[in-house]
N, CA, C and O atoms as CSV, one atom per row, in Angstrom:
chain,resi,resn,atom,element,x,y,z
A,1,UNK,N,N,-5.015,-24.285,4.711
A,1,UNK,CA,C,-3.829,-23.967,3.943
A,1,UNK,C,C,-2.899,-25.180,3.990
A,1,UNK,O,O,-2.671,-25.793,5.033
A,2,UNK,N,N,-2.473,-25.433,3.022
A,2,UNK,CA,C,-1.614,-26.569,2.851
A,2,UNK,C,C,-0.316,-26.313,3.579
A,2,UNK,O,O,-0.213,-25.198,4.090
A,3,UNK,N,N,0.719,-27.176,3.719
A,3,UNK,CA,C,1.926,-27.660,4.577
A,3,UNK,C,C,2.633,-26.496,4.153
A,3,UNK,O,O,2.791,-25.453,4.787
A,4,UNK,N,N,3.220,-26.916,2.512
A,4,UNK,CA,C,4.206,-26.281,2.296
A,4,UNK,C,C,4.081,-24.579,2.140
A,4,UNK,O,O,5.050,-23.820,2.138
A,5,UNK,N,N,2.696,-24.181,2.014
A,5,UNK,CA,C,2.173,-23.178,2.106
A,5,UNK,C,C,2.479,-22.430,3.104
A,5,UNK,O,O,2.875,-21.266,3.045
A,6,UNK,N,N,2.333,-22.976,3.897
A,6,UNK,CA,C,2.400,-22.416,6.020
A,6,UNK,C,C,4.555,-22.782,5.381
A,6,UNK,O,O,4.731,-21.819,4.635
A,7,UNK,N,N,5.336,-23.252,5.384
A,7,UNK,CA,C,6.036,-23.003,5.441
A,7,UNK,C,C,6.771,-21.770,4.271
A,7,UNK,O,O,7.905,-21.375,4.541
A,8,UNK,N,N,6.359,-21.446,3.531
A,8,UNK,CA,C,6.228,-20.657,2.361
A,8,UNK,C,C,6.342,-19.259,3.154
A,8,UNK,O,O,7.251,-18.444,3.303
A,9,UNK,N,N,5.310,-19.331,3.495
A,9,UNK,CA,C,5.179,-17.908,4.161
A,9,UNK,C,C,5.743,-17.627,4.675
A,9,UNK,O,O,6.385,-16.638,4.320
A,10,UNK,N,N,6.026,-18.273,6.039
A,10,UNK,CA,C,6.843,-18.256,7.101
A,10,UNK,C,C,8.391,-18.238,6.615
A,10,UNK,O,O,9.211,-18.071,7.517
A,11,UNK,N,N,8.829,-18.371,5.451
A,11,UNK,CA,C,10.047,-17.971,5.161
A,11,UNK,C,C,10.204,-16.681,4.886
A,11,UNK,O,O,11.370,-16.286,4.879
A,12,UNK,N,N,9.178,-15.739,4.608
A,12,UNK,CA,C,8.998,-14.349,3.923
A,12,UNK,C,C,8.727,-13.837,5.043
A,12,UNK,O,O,7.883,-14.293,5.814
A,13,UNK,N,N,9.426,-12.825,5.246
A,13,UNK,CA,C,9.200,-11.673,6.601
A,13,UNK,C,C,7.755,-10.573,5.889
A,13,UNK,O,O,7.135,-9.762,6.578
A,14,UNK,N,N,7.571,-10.760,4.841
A,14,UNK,CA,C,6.699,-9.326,3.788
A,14,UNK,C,C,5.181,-9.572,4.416
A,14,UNK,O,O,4.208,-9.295,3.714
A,15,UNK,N,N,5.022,-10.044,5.616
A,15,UNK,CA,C,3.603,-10.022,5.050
A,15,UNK,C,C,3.030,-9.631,6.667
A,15,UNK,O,O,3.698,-8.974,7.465
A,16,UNK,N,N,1.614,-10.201,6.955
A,16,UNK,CA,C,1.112,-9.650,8.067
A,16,UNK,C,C,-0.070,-10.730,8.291
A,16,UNK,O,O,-0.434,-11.390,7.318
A,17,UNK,N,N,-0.784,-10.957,9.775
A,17,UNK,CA,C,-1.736,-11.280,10.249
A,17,UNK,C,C,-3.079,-10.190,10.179
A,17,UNK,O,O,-3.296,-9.166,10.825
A,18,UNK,N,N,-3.940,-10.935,9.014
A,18,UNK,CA,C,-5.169,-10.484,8.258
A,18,UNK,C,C,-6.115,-10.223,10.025
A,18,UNK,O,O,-6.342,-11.080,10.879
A,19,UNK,N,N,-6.263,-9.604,10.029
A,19,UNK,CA,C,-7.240,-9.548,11.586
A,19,UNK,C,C,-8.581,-9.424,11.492
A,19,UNK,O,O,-9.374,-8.943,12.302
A,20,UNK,N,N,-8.795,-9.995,10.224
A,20,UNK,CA,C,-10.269,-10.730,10.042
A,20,UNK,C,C,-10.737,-12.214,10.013
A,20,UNK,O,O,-11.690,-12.771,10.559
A,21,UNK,N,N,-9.404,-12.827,8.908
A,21,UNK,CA,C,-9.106,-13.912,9.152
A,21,UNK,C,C,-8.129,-14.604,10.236
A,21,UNK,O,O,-8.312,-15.809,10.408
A,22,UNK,N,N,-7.651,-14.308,10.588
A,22,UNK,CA,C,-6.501,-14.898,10.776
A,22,UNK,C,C,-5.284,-14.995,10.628
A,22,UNK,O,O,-4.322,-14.941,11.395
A,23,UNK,N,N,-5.507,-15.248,8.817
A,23,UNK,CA,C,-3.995,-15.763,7.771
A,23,UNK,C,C,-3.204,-15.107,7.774
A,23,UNK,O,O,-3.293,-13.892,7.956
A,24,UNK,N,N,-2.153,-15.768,7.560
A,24,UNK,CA,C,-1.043,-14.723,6.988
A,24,UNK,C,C,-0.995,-14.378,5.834
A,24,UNK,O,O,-0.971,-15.236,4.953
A,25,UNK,N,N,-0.963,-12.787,5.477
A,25,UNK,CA,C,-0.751,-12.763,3.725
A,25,UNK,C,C,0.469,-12.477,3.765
A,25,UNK,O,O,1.048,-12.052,4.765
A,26,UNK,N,N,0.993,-12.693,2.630
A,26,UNK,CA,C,2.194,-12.563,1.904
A,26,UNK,C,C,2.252,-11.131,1.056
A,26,UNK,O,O,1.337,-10.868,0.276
A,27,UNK,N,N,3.317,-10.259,1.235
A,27,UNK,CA,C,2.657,-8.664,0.234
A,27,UNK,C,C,3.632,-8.368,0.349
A,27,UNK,O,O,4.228,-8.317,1.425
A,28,UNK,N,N,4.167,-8.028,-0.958
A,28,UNK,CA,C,5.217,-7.782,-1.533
A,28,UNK,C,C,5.183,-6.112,-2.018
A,28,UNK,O,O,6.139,-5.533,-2.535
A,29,UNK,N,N,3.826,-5.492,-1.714
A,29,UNK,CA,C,3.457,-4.384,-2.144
A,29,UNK,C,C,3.726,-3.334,-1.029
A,29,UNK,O,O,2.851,-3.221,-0.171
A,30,UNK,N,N,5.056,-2.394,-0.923
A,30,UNK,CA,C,5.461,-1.677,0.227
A,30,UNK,C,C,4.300,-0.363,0.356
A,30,UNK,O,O,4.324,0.487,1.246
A,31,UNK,N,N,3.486,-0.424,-0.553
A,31,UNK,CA,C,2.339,0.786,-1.061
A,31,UNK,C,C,1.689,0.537,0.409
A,31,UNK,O,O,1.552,1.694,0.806
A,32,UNK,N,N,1.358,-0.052,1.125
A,32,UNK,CA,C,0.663,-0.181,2.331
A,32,UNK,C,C,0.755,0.538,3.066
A,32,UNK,O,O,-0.201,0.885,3.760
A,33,UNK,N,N,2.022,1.055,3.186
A,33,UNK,CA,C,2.599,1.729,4.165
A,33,UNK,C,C,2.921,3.307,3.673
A,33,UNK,O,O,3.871,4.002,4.034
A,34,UNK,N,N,1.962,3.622,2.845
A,34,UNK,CA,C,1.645,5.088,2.169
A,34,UNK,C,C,0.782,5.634,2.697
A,34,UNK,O,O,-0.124,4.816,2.860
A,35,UNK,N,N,0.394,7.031,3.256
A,35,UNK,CA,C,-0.600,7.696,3.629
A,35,UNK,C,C,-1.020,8.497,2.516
A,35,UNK,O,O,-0.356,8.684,1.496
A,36,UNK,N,N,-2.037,8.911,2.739
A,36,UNK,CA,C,-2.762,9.738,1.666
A,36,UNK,C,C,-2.561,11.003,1.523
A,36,UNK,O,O,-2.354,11.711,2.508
A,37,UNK,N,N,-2.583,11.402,0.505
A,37,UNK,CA,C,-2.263,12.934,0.502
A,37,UNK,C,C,-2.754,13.552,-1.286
A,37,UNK,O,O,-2.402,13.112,-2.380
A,38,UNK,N,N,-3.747,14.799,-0.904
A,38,UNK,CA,C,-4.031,15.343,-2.394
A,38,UNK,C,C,-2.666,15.910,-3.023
A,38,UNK,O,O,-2.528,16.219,-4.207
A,39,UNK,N,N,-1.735,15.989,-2.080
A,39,UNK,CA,C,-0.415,16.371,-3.047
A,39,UNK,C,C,0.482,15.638,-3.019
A,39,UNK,O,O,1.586,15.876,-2.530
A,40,UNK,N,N,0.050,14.423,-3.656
A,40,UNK,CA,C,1.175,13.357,-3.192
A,40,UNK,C,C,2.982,13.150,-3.909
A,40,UNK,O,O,3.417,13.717,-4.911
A,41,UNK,N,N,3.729,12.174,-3.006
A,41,UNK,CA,C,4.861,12.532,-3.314
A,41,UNK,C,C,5.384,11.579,-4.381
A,41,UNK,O,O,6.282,11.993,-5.114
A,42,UNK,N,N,4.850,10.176,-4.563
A,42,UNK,CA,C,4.652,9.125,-5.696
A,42,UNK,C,C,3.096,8.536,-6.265
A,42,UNK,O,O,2.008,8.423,-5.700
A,43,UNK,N,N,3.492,8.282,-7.426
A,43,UNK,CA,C,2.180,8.048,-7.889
A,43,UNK,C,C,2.610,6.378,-8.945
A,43,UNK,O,O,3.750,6.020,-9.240
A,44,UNK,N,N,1.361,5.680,-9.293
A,44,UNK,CA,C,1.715,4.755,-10.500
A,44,UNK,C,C,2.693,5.696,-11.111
A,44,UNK,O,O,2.828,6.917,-11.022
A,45,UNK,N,N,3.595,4.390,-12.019
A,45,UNK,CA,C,4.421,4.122,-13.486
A,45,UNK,C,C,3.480,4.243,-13.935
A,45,UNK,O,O,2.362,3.948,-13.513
A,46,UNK,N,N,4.065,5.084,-15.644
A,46,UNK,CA,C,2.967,5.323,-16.419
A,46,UNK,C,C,2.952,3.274,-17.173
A,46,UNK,O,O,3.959,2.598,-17.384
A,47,UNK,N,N,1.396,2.812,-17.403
A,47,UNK,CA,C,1.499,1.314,-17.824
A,47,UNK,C,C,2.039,0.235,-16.930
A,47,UNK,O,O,2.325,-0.903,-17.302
A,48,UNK,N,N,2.140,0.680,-15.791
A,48,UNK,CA,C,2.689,-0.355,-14.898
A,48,UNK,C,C,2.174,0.019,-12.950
A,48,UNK,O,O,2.971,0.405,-12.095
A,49,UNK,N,N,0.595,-0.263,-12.714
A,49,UNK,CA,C,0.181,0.008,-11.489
A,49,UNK,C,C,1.211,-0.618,-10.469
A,49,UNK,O,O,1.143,0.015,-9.416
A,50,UNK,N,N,2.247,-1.751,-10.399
A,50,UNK,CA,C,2.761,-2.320,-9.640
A,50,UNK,C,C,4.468,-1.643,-9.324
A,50,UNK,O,O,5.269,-2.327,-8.687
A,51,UNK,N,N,4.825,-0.344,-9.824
A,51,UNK,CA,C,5.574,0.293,-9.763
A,51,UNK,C,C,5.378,1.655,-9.267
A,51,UNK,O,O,4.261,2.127,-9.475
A,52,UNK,N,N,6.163,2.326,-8.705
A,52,UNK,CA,C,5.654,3.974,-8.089
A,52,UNK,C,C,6.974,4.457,-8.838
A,52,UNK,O,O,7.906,3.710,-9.135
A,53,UNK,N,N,6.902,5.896,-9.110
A,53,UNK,CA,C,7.461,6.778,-9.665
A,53,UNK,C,C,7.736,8.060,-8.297
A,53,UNK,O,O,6.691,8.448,-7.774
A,54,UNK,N,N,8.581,8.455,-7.947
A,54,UNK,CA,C,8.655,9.777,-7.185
A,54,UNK,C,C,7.987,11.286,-8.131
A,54,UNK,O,O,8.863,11.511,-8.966
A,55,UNK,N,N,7.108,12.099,-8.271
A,55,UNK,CA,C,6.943,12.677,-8.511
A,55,UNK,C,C,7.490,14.074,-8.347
A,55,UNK,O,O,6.993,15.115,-8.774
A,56,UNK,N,N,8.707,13.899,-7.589
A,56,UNK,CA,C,9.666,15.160,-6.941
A,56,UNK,C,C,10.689,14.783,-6.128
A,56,UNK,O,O,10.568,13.585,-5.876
A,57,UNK,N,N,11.973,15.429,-5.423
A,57,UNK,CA,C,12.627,14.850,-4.851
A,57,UNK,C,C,12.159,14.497,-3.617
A,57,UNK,O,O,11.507,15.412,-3.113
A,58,UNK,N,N,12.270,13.218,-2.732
A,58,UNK,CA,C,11.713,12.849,-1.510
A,58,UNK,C,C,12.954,13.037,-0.385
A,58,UNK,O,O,13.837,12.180,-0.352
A,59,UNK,N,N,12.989,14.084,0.454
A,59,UNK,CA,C,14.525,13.856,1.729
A,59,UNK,C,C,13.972,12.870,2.511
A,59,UNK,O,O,12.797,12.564,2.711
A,60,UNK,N,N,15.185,12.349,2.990
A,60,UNK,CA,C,15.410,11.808,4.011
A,60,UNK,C,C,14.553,12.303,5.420
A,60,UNK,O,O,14.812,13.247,6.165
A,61,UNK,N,N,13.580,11.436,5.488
A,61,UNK,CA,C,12.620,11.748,6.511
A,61,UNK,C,C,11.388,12.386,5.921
A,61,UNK,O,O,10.664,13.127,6.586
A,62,UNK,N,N,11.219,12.154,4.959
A,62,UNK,CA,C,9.932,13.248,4.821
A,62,UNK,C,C,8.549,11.212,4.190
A,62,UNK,O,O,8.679,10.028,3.879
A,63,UNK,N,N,7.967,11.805,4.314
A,63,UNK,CA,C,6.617,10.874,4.228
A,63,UNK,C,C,6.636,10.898,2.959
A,63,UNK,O,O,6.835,11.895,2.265
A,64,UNK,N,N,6.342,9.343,2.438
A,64,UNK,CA,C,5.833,8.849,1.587
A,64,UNK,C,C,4.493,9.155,0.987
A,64,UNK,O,O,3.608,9.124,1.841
A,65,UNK,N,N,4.102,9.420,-0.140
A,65,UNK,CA,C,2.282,9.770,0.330
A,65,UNK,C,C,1.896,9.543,-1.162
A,65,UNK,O,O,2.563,9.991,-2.094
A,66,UNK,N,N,0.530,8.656,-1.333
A,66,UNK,CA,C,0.489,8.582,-2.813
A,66,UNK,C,C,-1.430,9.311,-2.634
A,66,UNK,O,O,-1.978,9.379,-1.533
A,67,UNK,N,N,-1.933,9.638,-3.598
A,67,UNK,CA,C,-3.221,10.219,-3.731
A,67,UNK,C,C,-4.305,8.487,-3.732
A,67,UNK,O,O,-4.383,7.930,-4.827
A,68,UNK,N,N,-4.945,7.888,-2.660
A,68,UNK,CA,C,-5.706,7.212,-2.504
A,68,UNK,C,C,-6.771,7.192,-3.488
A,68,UNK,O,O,-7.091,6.068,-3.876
A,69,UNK,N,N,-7.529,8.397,-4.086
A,69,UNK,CA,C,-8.376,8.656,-5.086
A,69,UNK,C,C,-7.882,7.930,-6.392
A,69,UNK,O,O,-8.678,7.585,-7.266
A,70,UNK,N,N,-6.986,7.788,-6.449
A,70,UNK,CA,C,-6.546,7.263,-7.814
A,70,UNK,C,C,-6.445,5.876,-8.319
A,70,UNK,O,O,-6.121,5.336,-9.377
A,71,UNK,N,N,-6.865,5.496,-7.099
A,71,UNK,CA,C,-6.734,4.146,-7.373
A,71,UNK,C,C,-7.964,3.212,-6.544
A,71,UNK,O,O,-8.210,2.028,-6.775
A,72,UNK,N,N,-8.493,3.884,-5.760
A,72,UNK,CA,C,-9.485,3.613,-4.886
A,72,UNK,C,C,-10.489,3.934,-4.424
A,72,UNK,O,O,-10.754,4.470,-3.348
A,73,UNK,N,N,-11.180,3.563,-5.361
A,73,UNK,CA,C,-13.127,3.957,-5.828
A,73,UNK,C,C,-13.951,4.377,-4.530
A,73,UNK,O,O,-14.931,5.114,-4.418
A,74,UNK,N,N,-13.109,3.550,-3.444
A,74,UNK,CA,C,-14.242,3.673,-2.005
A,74,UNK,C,C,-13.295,4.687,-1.027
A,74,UNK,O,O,-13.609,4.932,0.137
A,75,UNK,N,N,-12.466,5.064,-1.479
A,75,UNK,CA,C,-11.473,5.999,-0.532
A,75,UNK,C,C,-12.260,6.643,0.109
A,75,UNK,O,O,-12.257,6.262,1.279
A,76,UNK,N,N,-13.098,7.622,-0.118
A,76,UNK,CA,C,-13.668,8.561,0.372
A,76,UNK,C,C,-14.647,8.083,1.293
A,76,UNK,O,O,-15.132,9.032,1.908
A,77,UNK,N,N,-15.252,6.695,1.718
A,77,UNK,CA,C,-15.582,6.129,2.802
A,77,UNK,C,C,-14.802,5.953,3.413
A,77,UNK,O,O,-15.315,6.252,4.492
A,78,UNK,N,N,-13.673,5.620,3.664
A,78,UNK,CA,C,-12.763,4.694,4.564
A,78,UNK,C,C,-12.007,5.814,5.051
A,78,UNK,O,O,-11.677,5.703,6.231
A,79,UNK,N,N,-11.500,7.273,4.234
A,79,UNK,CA,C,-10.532,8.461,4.974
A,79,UNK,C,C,-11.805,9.087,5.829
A,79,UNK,O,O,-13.009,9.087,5.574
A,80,UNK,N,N,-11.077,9.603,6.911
A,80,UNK,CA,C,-12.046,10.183,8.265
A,80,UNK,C,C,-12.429,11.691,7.185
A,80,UNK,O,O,-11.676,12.478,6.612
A,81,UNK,N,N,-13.720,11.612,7.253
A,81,UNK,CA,C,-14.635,13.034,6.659
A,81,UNK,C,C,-14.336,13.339,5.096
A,81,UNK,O,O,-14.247,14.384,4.452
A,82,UNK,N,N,-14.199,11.701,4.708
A,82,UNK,CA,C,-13.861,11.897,3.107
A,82,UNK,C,C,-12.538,12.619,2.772
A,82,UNK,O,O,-12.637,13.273,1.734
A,83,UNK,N,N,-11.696,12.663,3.183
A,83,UNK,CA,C,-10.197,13.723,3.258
A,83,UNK,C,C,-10.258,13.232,1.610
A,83,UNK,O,O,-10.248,12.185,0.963
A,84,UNK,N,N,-10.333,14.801,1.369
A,84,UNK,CA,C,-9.476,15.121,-0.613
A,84,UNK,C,C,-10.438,14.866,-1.872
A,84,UNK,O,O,-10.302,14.949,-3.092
A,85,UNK,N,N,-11.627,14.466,-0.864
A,85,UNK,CA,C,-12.989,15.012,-1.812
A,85,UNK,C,C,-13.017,16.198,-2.385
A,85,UNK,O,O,-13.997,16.543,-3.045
């Protein structure tokens, strides 16, 4: 990775140590930090995957949760016993 690269990053708090590689990525995408759920509480903008929509009101304290199936062909390997098959 180039110089200004490594300093690039390191100016951005958004990202994390890849614990396959190494690297640092950079992710601007707070979706990471969503658990799964068949009744979820945001889903895509309609025409815009890089936006979430609340699908209902969310309180204060309650979990984030978007439906993994919808966007992620291999979900049902990776959730423990296929959850929402």
């Amino acid at each position: 990775m180039c110089t200004y690269c490594r300093r690039s990053l390191s100016a951005y708090p958004n990202g994390y140590i890849d614990s396959k590689t190494g690297e640092r990525i950079l992710c601007g995408d707070d979706a990471r930090f969503f658990n799964h759920s068949t009744d979820p509480t945001v889903a895509d903008a309609a025409g815009n995957p890089y936006e979430c929509v609340a699908l209902r009101d969310i309180a204060l304290g309650d979990e984030i949760t978007s439906d993994y199936f919808l966007f992620d062909r291999s979900a049902g390997e990776k959730l423990p016993g296929g959850a929402g098959t």
